[in-house]
Backbone as CSV, one residue per row, in Angstrom:
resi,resn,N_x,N_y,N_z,CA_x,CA_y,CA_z,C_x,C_y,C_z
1,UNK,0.839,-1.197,0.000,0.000,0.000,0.000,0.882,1.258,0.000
2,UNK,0.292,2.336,0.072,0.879,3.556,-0.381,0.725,5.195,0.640
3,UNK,-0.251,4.248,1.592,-1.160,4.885,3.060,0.247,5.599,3.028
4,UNK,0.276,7.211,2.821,0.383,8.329,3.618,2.209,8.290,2.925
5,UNK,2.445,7.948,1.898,4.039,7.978,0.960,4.099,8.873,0.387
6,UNK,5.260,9.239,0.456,5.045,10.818,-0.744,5.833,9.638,-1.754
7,UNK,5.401,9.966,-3.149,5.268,9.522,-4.419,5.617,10.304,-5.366
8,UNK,6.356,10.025,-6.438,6.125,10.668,-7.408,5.232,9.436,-8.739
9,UNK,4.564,10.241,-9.703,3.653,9.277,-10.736,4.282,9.561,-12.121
10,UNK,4.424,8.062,-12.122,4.884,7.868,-13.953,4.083,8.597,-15.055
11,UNK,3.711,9.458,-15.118,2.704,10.465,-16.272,2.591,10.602,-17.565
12,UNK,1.804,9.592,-18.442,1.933,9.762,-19.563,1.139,10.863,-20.290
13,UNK,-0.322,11.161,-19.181,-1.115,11.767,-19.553,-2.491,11.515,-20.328
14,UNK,-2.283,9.740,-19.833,-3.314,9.359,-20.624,-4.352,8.535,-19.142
15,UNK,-5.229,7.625,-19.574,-5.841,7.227,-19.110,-5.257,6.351,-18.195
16,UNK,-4.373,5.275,-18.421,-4.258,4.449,-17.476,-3.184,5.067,-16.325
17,UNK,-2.635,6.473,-16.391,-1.421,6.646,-15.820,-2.440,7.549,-14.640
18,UNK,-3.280,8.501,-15.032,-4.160,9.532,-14.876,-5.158,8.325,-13.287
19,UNK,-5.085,7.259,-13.879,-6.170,6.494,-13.376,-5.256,6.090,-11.887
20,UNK,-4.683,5.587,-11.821,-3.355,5.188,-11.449,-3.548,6.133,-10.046
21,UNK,-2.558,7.645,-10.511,-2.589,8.376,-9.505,-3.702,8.350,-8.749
22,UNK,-5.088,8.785,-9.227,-6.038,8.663,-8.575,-6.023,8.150,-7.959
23,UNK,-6.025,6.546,-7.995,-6.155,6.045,-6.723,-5.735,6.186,-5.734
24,UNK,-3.887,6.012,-5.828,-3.053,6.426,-5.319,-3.254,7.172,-4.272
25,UNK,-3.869,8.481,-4.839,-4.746,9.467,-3.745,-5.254,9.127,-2.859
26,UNK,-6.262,8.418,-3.305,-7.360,7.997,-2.475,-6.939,7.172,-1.708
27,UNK,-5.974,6.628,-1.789,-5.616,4.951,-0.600,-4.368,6.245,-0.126
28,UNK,-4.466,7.261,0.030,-4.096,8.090,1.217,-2.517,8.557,0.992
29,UNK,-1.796,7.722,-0.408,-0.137,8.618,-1.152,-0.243,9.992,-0.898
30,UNK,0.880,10.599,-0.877,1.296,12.236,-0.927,1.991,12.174,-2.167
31,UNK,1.248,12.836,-3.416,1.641,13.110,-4.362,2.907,14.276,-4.406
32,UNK,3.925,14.567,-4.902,4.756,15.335,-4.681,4.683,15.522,-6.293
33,UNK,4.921,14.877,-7.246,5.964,15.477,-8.990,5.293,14.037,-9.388
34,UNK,4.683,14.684,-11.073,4.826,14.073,-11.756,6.127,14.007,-12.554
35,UNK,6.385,12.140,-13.532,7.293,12.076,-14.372,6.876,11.658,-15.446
36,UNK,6.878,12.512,-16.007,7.178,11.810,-17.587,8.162,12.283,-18.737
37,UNK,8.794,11.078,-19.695,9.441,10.767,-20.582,9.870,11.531,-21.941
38,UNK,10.269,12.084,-22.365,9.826,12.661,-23.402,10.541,12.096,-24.553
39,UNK,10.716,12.474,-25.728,11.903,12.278,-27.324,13.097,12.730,-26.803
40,UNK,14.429,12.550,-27.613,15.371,13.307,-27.277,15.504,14.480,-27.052
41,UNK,14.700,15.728,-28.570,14.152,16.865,-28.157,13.987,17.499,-27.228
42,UNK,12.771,16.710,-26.964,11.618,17.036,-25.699,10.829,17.988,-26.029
43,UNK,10.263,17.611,-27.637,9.473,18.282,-27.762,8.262,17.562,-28.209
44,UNK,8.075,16.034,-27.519,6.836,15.672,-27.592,7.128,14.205,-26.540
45,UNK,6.320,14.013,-25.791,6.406,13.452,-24.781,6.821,11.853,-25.553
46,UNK,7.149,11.084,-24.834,6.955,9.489,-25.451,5.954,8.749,-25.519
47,UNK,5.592,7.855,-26.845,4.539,7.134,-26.981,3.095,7.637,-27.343
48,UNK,3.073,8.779,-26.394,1.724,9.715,-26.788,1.997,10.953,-27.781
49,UNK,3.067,11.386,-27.557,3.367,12.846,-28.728,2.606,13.577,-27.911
50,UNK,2.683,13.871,-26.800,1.663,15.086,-26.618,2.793,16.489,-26.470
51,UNK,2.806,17.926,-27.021,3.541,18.539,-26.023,3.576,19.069,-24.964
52,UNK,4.724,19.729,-24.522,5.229,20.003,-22.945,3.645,20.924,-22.561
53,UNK,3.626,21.868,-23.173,1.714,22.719,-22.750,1.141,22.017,-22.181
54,UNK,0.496,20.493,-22.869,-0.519,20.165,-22.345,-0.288,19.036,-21.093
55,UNK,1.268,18.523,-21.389,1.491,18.291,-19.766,1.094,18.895,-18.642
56,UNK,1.723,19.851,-19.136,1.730,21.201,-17.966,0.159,21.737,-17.475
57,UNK,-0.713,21.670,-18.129,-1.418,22.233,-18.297,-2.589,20.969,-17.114
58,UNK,-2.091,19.477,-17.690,-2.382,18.853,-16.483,-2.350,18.777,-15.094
59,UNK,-0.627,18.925,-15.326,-0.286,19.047,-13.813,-0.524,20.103,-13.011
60,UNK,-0.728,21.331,-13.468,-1.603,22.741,-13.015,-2.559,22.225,-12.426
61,UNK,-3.659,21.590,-13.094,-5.431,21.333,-13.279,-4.842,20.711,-11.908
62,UNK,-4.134,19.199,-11.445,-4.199,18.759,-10.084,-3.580,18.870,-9.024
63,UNK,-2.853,19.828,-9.684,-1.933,20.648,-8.592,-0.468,19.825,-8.142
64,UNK,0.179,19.195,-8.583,1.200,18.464,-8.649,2.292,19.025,-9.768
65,UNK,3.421,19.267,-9.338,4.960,19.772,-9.981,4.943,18.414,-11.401
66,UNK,5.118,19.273,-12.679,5.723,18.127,-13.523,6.967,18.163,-13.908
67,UNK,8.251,17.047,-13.815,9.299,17.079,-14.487,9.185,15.919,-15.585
68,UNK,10.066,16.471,-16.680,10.051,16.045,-17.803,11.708,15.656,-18.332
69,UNK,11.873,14.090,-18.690,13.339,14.530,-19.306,13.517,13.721,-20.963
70,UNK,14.128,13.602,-21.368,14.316,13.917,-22.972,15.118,12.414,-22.775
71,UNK,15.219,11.486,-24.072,15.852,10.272,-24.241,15.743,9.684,-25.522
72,UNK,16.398,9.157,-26.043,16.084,7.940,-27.096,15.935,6.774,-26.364
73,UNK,15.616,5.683,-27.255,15.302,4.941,-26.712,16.591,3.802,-26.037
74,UNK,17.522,4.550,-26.780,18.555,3.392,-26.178,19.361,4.264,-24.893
75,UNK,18.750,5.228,-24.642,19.257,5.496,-23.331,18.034,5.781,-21.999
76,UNK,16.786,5.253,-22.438,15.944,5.901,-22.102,15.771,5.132,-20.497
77,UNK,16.389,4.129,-20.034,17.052,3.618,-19.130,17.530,4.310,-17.912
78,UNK,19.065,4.559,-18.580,19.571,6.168,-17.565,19.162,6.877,-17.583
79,UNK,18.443,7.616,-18.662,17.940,8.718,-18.104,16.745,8.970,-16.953
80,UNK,15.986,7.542,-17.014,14.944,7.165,-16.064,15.554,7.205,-14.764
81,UNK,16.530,6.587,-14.755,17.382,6.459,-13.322,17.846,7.721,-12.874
82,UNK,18.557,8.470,-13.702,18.462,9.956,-12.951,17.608,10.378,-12.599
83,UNK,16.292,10.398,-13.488,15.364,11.313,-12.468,14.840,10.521,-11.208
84,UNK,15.225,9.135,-11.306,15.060,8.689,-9.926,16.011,8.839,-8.756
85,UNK,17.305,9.171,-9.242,18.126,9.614,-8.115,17.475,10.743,-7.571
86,UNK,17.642,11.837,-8.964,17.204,13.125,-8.087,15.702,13.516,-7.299
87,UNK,14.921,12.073,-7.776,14.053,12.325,-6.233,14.343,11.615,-5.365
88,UNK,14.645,10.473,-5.011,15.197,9.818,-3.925,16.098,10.989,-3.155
89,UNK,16.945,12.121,-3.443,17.577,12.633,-2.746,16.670,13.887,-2.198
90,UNK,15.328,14.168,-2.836,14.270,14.627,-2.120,13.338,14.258,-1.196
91,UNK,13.646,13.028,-1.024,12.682,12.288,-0.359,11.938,11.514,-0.794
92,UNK,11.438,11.292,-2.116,10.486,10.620,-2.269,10.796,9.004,-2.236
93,UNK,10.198,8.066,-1.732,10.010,6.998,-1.909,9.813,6.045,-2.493
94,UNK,8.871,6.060,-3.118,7.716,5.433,-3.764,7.682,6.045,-5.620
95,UNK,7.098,5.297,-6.068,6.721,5.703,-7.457,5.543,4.801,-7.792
96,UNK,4.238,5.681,-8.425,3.535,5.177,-8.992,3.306,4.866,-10.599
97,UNK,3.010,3.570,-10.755,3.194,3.174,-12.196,1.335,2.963,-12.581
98,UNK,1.367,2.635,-14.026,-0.228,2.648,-14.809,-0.278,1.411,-14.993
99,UNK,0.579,0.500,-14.899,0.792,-1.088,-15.516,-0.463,-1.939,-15.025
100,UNK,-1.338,-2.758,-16.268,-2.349,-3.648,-15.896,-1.617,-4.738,-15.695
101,UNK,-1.767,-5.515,-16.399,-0.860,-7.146,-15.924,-0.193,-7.558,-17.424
102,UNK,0.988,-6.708,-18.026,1.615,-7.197,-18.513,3.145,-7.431,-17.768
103,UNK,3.893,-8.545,-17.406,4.899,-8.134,-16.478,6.194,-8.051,-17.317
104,UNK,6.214,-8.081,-18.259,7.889,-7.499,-18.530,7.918,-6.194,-18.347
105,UNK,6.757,-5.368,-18.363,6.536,-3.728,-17.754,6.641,-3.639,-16.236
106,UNK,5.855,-4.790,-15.407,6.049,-5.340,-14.582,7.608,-5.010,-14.058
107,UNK,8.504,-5.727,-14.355,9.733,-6.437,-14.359,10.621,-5.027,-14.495
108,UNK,10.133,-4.418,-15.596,11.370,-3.256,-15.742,11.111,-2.598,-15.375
109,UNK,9.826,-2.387,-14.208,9.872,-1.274,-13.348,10.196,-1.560,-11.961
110,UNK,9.680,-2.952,-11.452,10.497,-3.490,-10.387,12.413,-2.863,-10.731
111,UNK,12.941,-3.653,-11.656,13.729,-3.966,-11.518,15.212,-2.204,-11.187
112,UNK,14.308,-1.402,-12.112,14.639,-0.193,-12.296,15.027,0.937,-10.636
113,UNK,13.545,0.540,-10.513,12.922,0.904,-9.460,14.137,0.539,-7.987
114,UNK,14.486,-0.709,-8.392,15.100,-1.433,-7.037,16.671,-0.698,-7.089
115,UNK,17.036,-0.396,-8.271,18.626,0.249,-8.141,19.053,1.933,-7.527
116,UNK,17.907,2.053,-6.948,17.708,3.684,-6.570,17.002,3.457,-5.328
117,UNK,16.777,2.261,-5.046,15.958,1.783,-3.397,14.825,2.571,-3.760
118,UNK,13.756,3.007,-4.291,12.386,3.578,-4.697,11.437,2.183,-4.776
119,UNK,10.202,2.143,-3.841,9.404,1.321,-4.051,8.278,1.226,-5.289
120,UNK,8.711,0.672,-5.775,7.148,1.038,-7.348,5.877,0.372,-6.315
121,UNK,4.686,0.927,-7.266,3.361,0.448,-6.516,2.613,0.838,-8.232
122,UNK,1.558,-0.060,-7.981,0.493,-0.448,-9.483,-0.693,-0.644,-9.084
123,UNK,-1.176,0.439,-8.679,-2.883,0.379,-8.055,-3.674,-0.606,-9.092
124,UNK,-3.266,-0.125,-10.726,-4.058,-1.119,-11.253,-3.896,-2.335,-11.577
125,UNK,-2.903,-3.221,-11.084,-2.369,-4.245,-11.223,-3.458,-5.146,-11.235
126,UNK,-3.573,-5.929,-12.175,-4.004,-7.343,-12.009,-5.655,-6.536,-12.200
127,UNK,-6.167,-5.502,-12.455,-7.811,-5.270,-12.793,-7.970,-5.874,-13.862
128,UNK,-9.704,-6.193,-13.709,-9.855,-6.788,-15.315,-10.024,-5.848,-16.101
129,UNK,-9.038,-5.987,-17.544,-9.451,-4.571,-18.459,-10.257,-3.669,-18.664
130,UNK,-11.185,-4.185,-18.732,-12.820,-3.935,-18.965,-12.781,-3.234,-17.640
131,UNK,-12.600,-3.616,-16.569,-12.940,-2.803,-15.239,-12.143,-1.108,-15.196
132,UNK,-11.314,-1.384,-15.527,-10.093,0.008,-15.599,-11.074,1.285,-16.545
133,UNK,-11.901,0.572,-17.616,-12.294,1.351,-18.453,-13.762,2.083,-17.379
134,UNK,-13.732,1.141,-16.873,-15.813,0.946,-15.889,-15.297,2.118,-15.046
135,UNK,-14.448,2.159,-13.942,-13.614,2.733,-13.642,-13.802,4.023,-13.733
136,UNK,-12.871,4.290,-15.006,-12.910,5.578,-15.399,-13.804,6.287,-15.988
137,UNK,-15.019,5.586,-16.502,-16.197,6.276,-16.741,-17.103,6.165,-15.454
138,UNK,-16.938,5.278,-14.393,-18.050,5.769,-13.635,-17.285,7.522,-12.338
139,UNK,-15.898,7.539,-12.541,-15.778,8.334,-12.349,-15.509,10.129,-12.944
140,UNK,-15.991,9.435,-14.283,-16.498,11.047,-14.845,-15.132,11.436,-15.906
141,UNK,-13.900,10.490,-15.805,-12.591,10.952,-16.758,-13.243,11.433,-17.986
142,UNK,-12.611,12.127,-18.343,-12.709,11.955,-19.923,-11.404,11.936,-20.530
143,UNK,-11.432,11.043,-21.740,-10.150,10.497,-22.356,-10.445,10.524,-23.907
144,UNK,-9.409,11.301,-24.083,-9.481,11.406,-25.856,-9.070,10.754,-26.675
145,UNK,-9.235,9.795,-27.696,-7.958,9.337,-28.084,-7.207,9.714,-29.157
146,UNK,-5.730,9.795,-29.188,-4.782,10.626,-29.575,-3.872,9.627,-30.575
147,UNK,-3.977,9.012,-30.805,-3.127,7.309,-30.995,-3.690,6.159,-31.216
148,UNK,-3.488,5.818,-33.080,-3.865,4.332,-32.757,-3.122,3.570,-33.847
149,UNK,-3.087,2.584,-33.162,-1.937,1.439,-34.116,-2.640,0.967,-35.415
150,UNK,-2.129,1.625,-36.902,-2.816,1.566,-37.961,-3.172,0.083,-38.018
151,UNK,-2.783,-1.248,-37.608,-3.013,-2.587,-38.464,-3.967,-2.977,-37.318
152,UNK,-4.532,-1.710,-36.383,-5.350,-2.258,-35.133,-7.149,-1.509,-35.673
153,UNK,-6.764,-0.431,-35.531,-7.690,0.706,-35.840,-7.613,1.808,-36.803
154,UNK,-8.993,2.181,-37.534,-8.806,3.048,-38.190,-8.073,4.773,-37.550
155,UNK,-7.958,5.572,-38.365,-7.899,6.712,-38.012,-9.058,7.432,-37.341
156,UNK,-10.558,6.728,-38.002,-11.561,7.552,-37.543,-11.702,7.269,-35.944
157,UNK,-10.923,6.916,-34.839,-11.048,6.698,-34.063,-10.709,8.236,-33.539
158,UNK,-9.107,8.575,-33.645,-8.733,9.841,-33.434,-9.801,10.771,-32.982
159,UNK,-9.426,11.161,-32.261,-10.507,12.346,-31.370,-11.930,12.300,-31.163
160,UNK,-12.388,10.534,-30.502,-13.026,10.033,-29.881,-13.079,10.093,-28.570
161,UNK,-14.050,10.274,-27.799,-13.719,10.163,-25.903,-14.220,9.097,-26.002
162,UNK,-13.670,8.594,-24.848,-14.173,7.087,-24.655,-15.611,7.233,-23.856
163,UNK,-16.065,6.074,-24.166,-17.960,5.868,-23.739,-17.903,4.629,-24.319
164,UNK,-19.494,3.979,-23.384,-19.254,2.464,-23.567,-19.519,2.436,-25.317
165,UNK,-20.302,3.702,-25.535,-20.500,3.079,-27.434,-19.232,2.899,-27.980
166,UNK,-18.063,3.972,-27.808,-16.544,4.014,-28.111,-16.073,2.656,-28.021
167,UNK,-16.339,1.861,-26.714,-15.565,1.126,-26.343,-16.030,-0.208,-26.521
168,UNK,-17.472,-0.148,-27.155,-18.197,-1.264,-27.764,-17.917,-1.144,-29.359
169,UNK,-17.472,-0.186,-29.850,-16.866,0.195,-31.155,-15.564,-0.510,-31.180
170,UNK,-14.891,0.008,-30.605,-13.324,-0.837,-30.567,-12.944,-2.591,-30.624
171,UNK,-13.941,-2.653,-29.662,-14.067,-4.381,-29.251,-14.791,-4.505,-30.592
172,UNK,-15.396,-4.373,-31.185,-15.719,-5.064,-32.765,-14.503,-4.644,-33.564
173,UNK,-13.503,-4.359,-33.268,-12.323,-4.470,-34.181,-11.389,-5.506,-33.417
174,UNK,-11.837,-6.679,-32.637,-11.650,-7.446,-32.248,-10.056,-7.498,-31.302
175,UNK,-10.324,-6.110,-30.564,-9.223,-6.067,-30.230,-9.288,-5.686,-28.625
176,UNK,-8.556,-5.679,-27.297,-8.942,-5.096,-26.024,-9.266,-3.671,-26.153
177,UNK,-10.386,-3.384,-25.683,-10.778,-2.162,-25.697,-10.118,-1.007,-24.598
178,UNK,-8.910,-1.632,-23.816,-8.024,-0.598,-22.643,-6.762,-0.177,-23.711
179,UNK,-6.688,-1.419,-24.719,-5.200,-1.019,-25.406,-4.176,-0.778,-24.481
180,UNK,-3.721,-1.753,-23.726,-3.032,-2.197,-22.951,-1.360,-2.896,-23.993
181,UNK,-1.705,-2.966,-24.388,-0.269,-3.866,-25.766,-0.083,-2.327,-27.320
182,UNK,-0.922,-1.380,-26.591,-0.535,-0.497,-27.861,-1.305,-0.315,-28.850
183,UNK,-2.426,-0.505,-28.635,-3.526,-0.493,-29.585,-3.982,1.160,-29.609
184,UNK,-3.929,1.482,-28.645,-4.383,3.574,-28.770,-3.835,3.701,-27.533
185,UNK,-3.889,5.300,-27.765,-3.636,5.991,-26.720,-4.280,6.904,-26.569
186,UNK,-4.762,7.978,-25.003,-5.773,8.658,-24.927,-4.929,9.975,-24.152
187,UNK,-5.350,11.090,-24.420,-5.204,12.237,-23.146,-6.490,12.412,-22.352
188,UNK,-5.994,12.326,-21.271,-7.223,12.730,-20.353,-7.531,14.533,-20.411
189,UNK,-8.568,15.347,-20.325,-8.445,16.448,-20.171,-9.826,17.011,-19.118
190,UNK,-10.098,15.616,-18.241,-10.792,16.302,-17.219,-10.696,15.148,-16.319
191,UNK,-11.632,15.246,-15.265,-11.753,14.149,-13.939,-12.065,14.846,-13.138
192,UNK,-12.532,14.226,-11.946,-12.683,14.262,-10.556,-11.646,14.852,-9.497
193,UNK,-10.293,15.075,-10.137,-9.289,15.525,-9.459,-8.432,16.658,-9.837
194,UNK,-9.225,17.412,-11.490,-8.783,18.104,-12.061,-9.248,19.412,-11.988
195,UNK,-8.861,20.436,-11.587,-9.586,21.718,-11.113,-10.405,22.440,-12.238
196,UNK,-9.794,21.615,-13.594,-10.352,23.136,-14.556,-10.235,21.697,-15.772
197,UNK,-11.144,21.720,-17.012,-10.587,20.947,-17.979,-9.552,21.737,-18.674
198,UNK,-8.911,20.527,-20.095,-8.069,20.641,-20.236,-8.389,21.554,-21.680
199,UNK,-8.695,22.519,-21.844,-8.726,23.049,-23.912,-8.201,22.233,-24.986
200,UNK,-8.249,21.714,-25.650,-7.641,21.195,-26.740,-8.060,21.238,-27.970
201,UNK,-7.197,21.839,-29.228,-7.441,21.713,-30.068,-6.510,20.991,-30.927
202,UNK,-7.059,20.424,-32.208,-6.380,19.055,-33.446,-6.222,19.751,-34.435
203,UNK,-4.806,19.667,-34.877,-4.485,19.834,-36.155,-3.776,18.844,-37.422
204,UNK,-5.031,18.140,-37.300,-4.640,16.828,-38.470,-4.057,15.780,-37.913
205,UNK,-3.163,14.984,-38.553,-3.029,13.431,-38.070,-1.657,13.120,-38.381
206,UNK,-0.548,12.693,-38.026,0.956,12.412,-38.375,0.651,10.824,-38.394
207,UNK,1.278,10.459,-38.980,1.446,8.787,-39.412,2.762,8.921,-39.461
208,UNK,3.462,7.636,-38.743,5.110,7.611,-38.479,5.082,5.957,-37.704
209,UNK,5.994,5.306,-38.282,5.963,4.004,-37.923,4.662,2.740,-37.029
210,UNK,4.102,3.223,-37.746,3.025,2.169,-37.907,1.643,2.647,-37.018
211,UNK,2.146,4.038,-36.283,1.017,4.697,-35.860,0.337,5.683,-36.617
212,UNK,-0.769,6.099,-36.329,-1.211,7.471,-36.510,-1.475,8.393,-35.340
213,UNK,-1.103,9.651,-35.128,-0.991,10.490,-34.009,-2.078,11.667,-34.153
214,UNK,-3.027,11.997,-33.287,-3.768,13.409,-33.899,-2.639,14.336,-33.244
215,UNK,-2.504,15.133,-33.625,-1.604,16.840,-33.398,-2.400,17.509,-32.399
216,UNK,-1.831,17.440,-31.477,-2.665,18.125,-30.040,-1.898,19.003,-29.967
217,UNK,-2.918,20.414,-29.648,-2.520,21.386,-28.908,-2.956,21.955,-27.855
218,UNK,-2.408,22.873,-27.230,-3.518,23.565,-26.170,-4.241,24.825,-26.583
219,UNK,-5.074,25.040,-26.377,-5.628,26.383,-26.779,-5.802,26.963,-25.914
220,UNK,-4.860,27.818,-25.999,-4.178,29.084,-24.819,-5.557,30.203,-24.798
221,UNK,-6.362,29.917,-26.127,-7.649,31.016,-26.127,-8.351,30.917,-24.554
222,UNK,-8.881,29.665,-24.342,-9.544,28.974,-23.185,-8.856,28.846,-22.136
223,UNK,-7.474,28.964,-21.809,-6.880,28.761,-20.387,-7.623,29.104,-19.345
């Protein structure tokens, strides 16, 4: 358990990471800093492409510090480990992860985790998929999706919120409807823990190794 740890949360900015903290909360963690990953750049987060704005723009809404650090993928290792030194030498403890039950994600966050003495914790560990999604709609998230694996889903998915029709849509493409293995990805831009939603506006669609990405921005009009 996580009763009363200051924490920092793995932050992708999507649904299962978003979901994660929450709980976290609620079973009584002290959130201190979000983390998340970015390109070498760092000018679009990892896996999701979102940019640094609408991170930020999260971590505002719940009131939690975001740090961000930059990597390829073949260093994306150390660079994880630094930012775990430099909170371990703040205090923090603990780290919260989004992981359902795949364990080589499992494994490389244990394992990561253990060379910096930082305890990982996985509120959603072991839920049934389907539940993670129940979850987050009976608590009001909303999740966009931003990402989807072309040989999984069409494009017309892109800038869908999830709802059970969404998610009864997906499952007839015969695939898990959490996309847990990479099937989509979502930004959250509201919840139960978020002071203000999130603005967003789309500018078209990038296709780049076997994904398609919608182009998120923030719209600074609405802040």
């Amino acid at each position: 358990m996580i009763d009363q740890q200051p924490f920092f949360s793995s932050w992708s900015g999507g649904k299962d990471s978003t979901l994660a903290f929450f709980k976290a909360c609620q079973q009584g963690g002290h959130p201190v800093k979000l983390v998340t990953m970015f390109e070498e750049n760092e000018e679009r987060s990892r896996s999701h492409a979102l940019p640094i704005e609408v991170l930020e723009a999260q971590a505002e809404a719940i009131g939690v510090p975001l740090i961000i650090k930059g990597a390829s993928w073949d260093q994306y290792e150390n660079a994880f480990l630094e930012v775990l030194q430099g909170l371990k030498r703040e205090g923090i403890t603990h780290g919260v992860f989004g992981d359902i039950d795949l364990e080589p994600h499992l494994e490389w966050v244990e394992t990561t985790c253990s060379k910096v003495a930082i305890t990982p914790y996985h509120p959603l560990w072991k839920m049934e998929r389907r539940a993670v999604l129940d979850e987050l709609l009976l608590h009001g998230f909303e999740c966009v999706i931003i990402v989807v694996k072309d040989e999984k889903l069409p494009q017309s998915f892109l800038g869908k919120t999830l709802s059970k029709k969404v998610i009864e849509e997906i499952e007839q493409f015969d695939i898990d409807a959490c996309g847990e293995e990479g099937e989509f990805h979502t930004v959250v831009v509201n919840g139960p823990n978020f002071s203000k939603r999130i603005p967003l506006h789309f500018e078209g669609i990038h296709a780049e190794s076997g994904y398609s990405f919608l182009k998120v921005k923030l719209n600074e009009d609405e802040k």
